[in-house]
C-alpha positions as CSV (number, residue, x, y, z in Angstrom):
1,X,64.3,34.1,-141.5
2,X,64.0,30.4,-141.9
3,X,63.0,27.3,-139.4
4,X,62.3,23.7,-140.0
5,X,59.0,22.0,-140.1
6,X,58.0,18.0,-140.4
7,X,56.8,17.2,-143.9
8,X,57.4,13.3,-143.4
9,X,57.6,10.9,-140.5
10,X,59.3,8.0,-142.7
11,X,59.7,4.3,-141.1
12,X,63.4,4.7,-141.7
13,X,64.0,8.5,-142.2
14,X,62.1,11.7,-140.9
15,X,61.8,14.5,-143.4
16,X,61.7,17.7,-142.5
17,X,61.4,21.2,-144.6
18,X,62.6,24.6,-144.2
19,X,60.3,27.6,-144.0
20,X,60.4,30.5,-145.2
21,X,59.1,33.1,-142.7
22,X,58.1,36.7,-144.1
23,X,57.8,39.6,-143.2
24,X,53.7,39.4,-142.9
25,X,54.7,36.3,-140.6
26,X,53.7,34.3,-143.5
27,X,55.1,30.8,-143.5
28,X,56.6,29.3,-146.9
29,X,57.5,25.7,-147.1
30,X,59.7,26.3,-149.9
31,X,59.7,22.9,-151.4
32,X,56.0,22.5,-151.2
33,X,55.6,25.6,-153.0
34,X,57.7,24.3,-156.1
35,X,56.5,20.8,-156.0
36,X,52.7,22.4,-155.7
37,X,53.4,24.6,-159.4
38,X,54.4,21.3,-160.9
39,X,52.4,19.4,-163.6
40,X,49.8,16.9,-161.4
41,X,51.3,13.6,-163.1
42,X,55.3,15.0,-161.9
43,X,53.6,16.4,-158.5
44,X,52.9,12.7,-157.8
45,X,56.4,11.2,-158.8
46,X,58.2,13.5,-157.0
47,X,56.2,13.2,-153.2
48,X,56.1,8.9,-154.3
49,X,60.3,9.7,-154.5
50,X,60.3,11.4,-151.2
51,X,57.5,9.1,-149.1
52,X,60.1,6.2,-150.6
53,X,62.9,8.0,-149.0
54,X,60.9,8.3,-146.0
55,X,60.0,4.2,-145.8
56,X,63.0,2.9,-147.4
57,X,66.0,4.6,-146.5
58,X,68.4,7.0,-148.3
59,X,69.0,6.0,-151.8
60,X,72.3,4.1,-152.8
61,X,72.0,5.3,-156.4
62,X,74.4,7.8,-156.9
63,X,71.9,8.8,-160.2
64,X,69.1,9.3,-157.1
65,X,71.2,11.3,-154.8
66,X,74.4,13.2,-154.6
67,X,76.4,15.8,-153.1
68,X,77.3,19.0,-155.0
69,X,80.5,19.3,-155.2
70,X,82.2,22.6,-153.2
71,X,78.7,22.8,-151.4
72,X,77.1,21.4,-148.1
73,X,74.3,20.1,-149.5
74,X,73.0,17.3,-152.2
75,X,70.4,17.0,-154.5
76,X,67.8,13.9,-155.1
77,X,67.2,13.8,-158.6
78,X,63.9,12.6,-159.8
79,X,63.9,11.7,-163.9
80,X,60.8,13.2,-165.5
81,X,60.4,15.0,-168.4
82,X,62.1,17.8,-167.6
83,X,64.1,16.2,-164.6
84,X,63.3,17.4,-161.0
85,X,65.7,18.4,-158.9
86,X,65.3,19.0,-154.9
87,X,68.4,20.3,-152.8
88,X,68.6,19.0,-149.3
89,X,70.7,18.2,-146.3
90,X,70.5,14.2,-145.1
91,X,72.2,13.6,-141.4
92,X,73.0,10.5,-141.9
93,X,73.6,9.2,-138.2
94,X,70.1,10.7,-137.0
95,X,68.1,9.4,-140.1
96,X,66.5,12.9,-141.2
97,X,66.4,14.5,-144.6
98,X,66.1,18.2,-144.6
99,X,64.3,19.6,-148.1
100,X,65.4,23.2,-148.9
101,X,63.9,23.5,-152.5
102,X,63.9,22.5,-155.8
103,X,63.9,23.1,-159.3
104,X,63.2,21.9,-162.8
105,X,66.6,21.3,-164.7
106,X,66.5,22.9,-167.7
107,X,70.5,23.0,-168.7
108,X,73.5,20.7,-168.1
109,X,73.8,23.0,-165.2
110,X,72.7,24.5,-162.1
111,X,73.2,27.7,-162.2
112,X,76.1,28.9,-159.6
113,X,73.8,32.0,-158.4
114,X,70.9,29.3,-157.2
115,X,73.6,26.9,-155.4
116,X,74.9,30.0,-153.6
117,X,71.1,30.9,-152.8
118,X,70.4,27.5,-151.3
119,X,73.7,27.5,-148.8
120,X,72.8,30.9,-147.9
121,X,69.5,29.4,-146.8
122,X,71.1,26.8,-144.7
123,X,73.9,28.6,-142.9
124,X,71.2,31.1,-141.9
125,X,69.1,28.4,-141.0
126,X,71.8,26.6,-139.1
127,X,72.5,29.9,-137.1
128,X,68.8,30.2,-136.5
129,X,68.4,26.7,-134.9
C-alpha cells in the first residue's frame, strides 16, 4: 500500500513523496530511503537538485529531466559520480512533483524489471488516492 506525503513546499512547485506503508504499519518514504544510503557529498547534490526544483520551477534541460519512453513517469537526472537517477511524476498544470524512488545508474540502461516496478507503484498509488 502506498500514499503521498509532503517532502517540499517549493516557491514555484510542491514536492511530494510516496510512502511505502508495511505491513507493521511502518511508513517508508521510498526516495528518502535511497537518497539517505547515498555518499554525504551526493546526499547533498541531490536534495540541492530537488529544493532547486522546488524554488525554481521544473527544469527545461532535457539532460535534467525526461520522460521514459512507453512509461508514465520521468526521471530527473542528477550527474555525479555514478549519476543519480530519481523517477517521478510532475503535474504540470498544478505545479507538484511526485518522487517515487531512485537509483544509482550503473549501465547504459535501466533495467526494464525496475521501470515496471515503479508504474506498478504509481497505478496502485493512483487507485489508492
Amino acid at each position: 500500500m502506498y500514499k503521498l506525503s509532503d517532502f517540499y513546499e517549493g516557491r514555484e512547485i510542491t514536492i511530494k513523496a510516496v510512502v511505502k506503508i508495511l505491513e507493521d504499519d511502518k511508513e517508508v518514504v521510498m526516495v528518502m530511503d535511497f537518497i539517505e544510503k547515498l555518499q554525504r557529498d551526493i546526499q547533498a547534490r541531490v536534495v540541492a537538485f530537488i529544493k532547486k526544483i522546488g524554488d525554481r520551477g521544473f527544469p527545461r534541460n532535457r539532460d535534467k529531466m525526461s520522460k521514459l519512453q512507453s512509461y508514465e513517469f520521468f526521471e530527473l537526472r542528477i550527474f555525479t559520480k555514478p549519476q543519480v537517477r530519481i523517477f517521478c511524476i510532475p503535474n504540470f498544470e498544478e505545479k507538484e512533483l511526485i518522487l517515487i524512488d531512485g537509483e544509482l545508474k550503473k549501465d547504459r540502461k535501466i533495467k526494464k524489471a525496475r521501470l515496471l516496478r515503479i508504474q506498478r507503484i504509481w497505478d496502485s498509488l493512483k487507485r489508492e488516492v
